[in-house]
N, C-alpha and C positions, 0 to 999 in steps of 0.2 A: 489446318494449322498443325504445324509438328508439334508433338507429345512434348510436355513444360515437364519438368523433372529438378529436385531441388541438389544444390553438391557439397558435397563435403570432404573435407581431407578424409576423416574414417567414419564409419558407421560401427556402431557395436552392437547388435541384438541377443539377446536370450532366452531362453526357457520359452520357446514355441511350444515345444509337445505336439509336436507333428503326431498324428497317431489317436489324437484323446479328441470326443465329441465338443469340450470346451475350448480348443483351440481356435482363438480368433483368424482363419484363414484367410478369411475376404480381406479384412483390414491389413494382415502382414504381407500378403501380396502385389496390394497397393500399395503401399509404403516400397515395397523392393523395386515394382516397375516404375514407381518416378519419383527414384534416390538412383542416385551416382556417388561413387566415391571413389578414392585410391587406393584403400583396402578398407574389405569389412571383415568385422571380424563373429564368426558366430560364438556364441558365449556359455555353450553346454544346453544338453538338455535337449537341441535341436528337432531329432525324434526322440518320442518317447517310447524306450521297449520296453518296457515297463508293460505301460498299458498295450501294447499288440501285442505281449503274449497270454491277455486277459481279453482278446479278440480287438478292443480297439476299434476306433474310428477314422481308419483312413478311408480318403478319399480321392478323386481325379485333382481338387483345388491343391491337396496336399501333394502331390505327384509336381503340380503347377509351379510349387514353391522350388521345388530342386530345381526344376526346366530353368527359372528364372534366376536362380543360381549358377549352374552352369551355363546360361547366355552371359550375363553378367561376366565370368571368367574365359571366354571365350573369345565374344565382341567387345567387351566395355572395358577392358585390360584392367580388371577388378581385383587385385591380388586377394586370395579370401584366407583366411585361418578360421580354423575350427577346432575349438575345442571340446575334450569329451566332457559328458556331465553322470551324473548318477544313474542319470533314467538313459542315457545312450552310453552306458558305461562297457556294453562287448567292446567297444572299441577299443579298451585297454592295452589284453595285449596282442593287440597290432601295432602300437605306439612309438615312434613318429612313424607318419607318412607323410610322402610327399608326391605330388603328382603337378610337374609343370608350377601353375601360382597357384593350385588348392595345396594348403599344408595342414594336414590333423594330427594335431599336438595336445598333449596333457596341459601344461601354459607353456606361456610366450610373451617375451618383453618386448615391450611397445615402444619405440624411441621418439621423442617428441622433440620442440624447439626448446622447452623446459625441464628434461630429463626423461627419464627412462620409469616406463608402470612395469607393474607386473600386473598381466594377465590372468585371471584361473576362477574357474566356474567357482570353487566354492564350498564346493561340497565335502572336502577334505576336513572342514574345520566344522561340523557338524557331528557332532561326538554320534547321535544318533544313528547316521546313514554310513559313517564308518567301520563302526564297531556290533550293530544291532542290525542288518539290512533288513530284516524280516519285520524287524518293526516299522521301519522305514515304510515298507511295498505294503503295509497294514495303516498306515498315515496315511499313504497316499489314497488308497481305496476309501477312507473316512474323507478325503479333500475331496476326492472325485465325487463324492454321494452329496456333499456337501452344494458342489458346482452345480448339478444335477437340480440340486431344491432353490439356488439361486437363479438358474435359467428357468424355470416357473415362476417362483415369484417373478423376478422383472417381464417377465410377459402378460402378467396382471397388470404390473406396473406400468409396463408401455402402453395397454389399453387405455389405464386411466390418464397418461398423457405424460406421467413422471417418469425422471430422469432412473439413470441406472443407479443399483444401489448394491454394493458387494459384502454377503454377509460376513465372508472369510477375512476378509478387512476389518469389520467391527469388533471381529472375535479375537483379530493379534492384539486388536489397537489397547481392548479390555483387559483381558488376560497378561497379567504379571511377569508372570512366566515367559510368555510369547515375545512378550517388549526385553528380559532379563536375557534371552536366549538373541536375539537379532545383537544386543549391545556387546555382548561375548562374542557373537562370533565377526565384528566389525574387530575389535580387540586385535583380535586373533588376526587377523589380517592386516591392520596395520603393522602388529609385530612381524610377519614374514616378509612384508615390504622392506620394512628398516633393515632386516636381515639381508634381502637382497640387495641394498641400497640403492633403493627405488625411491624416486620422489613420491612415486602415490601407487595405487591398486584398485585396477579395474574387475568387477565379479558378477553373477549373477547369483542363482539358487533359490534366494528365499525373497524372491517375487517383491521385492519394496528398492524402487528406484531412488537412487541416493546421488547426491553432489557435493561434500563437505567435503573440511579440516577436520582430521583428528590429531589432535597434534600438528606433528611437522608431516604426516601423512596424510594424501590428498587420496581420498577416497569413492568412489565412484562405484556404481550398483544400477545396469542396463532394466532390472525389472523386468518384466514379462507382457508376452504376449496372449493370456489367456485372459488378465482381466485389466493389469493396468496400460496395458498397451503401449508401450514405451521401449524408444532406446537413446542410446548416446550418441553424443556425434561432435567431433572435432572438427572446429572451423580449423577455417587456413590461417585464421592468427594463431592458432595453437591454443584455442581454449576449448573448454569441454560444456556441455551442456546437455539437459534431459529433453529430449523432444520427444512428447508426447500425440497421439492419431490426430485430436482438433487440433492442435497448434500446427502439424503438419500439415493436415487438409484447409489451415489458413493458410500459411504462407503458400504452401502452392497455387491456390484458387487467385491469392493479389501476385504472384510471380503471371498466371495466364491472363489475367483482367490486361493487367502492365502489357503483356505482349501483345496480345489484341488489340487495345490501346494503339501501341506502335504499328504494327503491321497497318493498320486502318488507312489506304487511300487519303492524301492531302486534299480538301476541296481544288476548285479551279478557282484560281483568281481570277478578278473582273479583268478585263483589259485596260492598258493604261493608254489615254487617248491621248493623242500627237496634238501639243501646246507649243505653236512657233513664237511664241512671246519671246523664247531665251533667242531667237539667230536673231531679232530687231532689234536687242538691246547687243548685241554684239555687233553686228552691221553699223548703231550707234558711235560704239568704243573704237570705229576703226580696223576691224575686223572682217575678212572678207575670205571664202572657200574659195579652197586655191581650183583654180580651173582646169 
């Protein structure tokens, strides 16, 4: 049976962190082999230099992820944008590039059936990764150690049969400050949209996948791939939505059931056995095959 793959007018993903031992790769590469789109857009962050020049965790799956990227732009006439993020931030200045349909840009306006987004990782409006980098590369080393005591615990966890449980999550959800700092820098970004006179603002950064109104600004937040596993994705009515690794490995699994389904051989019907009852009652009315 050919490979079932789900489509979409765009795909957005972010914050992979290509490079770092938390990187969900198995799952982000499945998701890339069977998703289609007409452009995807990567959303910063993609590798992380960050961590590889702290040695990092690359591997051949991570190598896998580019391959599948450039077939995607190759065979699948996948126009891609890629934007730089903090942790892939050399790419500065070399800024724009363009090669054929990969284009890597600082942001980029997205035009839709409903207006025009603006694009951009994010990380601009982060007073800290601005202004402080060194604190920044020192948060992240505290995240990373963090992730580190969360892939143990859940591997206790998956013994005793319990779901995943991310402690970095409980710890925004709690902390004051965490939640004061997301709602500023959402702020922050509706204002640059309105400036741009954008309908809405697409971003990634601080890893919490969003779909709202703020205001008259339609705000959107692709989230990550290290724990909440998520991206965006525009149907072809022009609407936007979070799809997250289970909802896609549902819809996929009932899109191949459905095919299998169809492709399945028709039984044979019985055969219909020959009733001269209908030429008697014709031969009756007058009726006779012409000779």
């Amino acid at each position: 049976m050919k490979k079932v793959s789900l489509k979409f007018k765009t795909i957005i993903i972010s914050d992979v962190h290509l490079g770092t031992r938390d990187c969900r790769i198995d799952e982000v590469n499945y998701f890339l082999k069977h998703t289609h789109s007409e452009r995807l857009i990567l959303n910063g962050d993609i590798i992380d230099g960050w961590s590889l020049s702290r040695k990092g965790g690359w591997n051949k799956q991570h190598t896998r992820f580019i391959r599948l990227i450039l077939k995607k732009l190759e065979k699948k006439d996948t126009e891609v944008i890629y934007l730089r993020g903090n942790h892939d931030d050399i790419l500065y200045r070399f800024l724009p590039l363009e090669f054929d349909r990969l284009h890597i840009v600082n942001e980029f306006i997205h035009s839709t059936a409903v207006g025009d987004y603006l694009v951009v990782h994010g990380d601009g409006f982060d007073s800290i990764t601005t202004n402080h980098k060194w604190i920044a590369i020192l948060g992240d080393v505290g995240y990373q150690s963090l992730l580190r005591i969360n892939r143990i615990y859940n591997r206790y966890r998956a013994w005793r049969g319990m779901p995943y449980y991310s402690l970095s999550k409980q710890i925004k959800a709690k902390v004051k400050s965490a939640v004061s700092f997301v709602d500023k820098f959402e702020d922050k970004l509706r204002d640059l949209a309105r400036s741009r006179k954008c309908r809405g603002v697409i971003c990634g950064h601080i890893h919490t996948a969003a779909n709202k109104q703020i205001e008259d600004i339609h705000y959107l937040n692709s989230g990550d791939w290290v724990e909440s596993l998520t991206a965006l994705v525009e149907n072809f009515d022009g609407s936007f939505e979070i799809l997250d690794f289970k909802e896609f490995q549902r819809r996929l699994d009932e899109k191949a059931e459905s095919k299998a389904n169809s492709d399945a051989p028709l039984a044979e019907l019985p055969p219909v056995e020959e009733d001269p009852t209908w030429e008697k009652e014709l031969a009756l009315a007058g009726f006779r095959e012409s000779a």
